[in-house]
N, C-alpha and C positions, 0 to 999 in steps of 0.2 A: 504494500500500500504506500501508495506515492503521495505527500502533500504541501502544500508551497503555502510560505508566509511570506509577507514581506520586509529588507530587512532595516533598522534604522536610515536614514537618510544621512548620505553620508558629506563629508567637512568637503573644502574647497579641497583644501590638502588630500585628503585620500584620492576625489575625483581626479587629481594628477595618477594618472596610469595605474589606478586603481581596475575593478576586474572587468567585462564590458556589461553584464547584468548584476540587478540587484535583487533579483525574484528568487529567490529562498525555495532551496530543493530539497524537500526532504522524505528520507524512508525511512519505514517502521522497523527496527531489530529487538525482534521482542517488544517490551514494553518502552524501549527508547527512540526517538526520532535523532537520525542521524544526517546529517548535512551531506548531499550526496555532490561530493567534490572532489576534483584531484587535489594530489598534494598541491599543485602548488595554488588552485585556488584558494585551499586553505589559510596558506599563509600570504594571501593576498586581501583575503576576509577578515584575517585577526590584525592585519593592518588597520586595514581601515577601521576596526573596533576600537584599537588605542588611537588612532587621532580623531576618533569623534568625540564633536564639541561638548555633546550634552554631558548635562551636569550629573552624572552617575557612574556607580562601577559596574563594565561591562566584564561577561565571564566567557571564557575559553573552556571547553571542556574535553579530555578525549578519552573514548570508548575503547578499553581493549577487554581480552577475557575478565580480568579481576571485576571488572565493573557490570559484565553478565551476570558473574557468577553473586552479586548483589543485588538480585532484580526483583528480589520481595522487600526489597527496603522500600516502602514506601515512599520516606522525606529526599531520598537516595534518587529516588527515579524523578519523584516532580521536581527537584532539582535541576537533574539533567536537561528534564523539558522545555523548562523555564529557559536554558543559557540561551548567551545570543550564538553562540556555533560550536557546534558537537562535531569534534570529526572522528572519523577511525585508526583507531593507534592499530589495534591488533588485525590479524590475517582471516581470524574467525568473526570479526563486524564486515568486512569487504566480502565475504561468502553471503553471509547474510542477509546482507543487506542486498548483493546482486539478485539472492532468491527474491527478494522482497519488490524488485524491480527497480533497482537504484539504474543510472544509465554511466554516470560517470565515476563512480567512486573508488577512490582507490586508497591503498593502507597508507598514512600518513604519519610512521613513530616521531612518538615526541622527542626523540634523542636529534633529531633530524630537524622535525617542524620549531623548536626549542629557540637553535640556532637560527635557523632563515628569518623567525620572523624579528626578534632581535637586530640580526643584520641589516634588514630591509625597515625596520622604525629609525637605527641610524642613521642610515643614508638618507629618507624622506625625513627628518628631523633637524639634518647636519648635524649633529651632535648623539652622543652615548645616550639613551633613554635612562631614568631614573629609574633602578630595579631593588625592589626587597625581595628576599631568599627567606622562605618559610619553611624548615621540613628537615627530616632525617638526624640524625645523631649530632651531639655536642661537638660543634664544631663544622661539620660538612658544609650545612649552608654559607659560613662565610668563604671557607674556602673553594667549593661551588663557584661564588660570589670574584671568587680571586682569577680564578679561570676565565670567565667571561668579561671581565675587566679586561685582561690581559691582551684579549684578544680586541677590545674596543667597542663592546658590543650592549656596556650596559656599567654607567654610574653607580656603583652599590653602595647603597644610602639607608639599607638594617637587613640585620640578617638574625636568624633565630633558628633553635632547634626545633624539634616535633615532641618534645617531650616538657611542654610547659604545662603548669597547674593553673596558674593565674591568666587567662588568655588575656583577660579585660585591658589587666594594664600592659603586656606585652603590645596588643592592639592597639592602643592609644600610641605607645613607641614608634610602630608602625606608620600610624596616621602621619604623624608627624613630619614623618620624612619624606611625606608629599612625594610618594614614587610615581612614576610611570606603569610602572609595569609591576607587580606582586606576583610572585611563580613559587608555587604553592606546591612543598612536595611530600606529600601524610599519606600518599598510596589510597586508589579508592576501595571503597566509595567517601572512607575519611575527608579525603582535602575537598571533595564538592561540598559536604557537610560542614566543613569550616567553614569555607564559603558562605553558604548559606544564612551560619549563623554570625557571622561578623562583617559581610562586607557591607552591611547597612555602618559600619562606625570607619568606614573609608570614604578617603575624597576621590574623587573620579579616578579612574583608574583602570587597567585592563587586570584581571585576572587571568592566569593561565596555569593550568593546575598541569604536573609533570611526575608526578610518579615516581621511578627511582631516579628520573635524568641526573641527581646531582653526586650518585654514584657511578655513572660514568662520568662526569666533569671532574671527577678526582681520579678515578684511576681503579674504584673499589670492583667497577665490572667493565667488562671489555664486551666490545659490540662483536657480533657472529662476523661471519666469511662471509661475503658478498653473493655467496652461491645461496646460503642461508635467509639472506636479507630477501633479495628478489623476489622467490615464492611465498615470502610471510611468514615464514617455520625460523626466523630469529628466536621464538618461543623454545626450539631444542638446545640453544646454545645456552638461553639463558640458566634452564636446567640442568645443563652440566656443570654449569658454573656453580649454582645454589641450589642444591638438590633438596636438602630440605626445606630450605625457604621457599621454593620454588616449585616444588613436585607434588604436593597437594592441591594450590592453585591452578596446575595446568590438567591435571588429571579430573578435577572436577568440571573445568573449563572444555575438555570434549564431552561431557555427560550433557553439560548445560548448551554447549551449538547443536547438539547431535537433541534436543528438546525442542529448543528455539524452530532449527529447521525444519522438524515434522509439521510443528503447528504452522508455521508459515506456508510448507507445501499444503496443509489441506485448506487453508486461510483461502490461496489463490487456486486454488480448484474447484472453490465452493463459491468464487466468483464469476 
């Protein structure tokens, strides 16, 4: 099931070589609507997301297994529904969603889209976008933070662990530093949840929620072989690397495509 919103009206700035439509494509996977994009429309959408005027904070979201395999979280899903663009991180939303009749969609990892879109707010910006690092162990996000500095891609103006008590006043920290951009990395359906529940005490701002990215921006995981990447099955690599961290997620993660898919094949058979 195929359906189109329309999507905010977008700044002078983004309409510079921003994407040529703004009609909002989206398919059903499971109970999520996904933004039926290529990679790089993706990261031509969440462009234009962070230089739109209006006075709010816009959300980045992306769909891999982790986030199927939480698809009874109720606050979890209308979450996702609500963002302003959902794309497909994993191999098993780009099946899915092509069952579901997606036309263009293809796998967009955030280890990839992270970067580009980063890259490309610089260059349209002339300068490093203001970025807070939210997520993973004591320490990771500044150093996350050090790496994409380095590379020019992003002013790191607060950075914090995934492991606070007190979110209120960390947030308020947050605020503060009047980012650009806030990349949010608590693994979902966690970091859309935080989301959720704090980004009403942010100033305009993009969210882009990233999962483990700020374990490979340090070094803790290494990306697959390129033979790996292209068919989607990065998912085997990750596995070997973190087998326990990692091999209950993906094992439940074919139980939950191989559910998704049936319903979706008798969905469109029964239309």
């Amino acid at each position: 099931m195929t359906t189109s919103k329309s999507l905010p009206a977008l700044s002078p700035q983004a309409q510079q070589g921003g994407v040529a439509t703004r009609e909002r494509r989206r398919v059903q996977v499971g109970p999520f609507l996904v933004d039926d994009l290529t990679s790089e429309e993706v990261v031509d959408r969440a462009v234009e997301l962070a230089l739109d005027p209006q006075d709010r904070v816009r959300t980045l979201y992306a769909l891999h297994v982790g986030g199927l395999n939480a698809r009874r979280d109720e606050q979890f899903v209308e979450e996702m529904n609500a963002a302003d663009l959902v794309y497909a991180d994993g191999g098993s939303v780009v099946v899915l969603g092509r069952m579901a009749g997606a036309g263009g969609l293809e796998r967009s990892p955030t280890t990839d889209i992270g970067w580009d879109v980063l890259r490309r707010l610089t260059d349209r910006l002339g300068h490093a976008p203001r970025v807070a690092m939210v997520g993973g162990a004591d320490g990771i996000a500044a150093r996350a933070g050090e790496v994409l500095a380095s590379h020019g891609c992003g002013e790191i103006v607060f950075a914090t662990n995934g492991y606070v008590r007190d979110w209120s006043s960390t947030v308020q920290q947050l605020a503060a530093s009047r980012p650009d951009v806030v990349v949010v990395g608590l693994g979902a359906p966690l970091e859309m949840l935080w989301s959720r529940r704090w980004s009403h005490a942010l100033p305009p701002s993009l969210i882009m929620t990233c999962g483990g990215w700020f374990g490979f921006l340090v070094g803790h995981e290494k990306r697959a072989p390129r033979a790996l990447r292209l068919p989607g099955l990065e998912w085997v690599a990750r596995v070997a690397q973190s087998p326990r961290r990692l091999g209950g997620r993906y094992a439940r993660g074919l139980w939950t495509t191989a559910m998704i898919a049936g319903r979706t094949t008798v969905d469109r058979l029964s239309t």
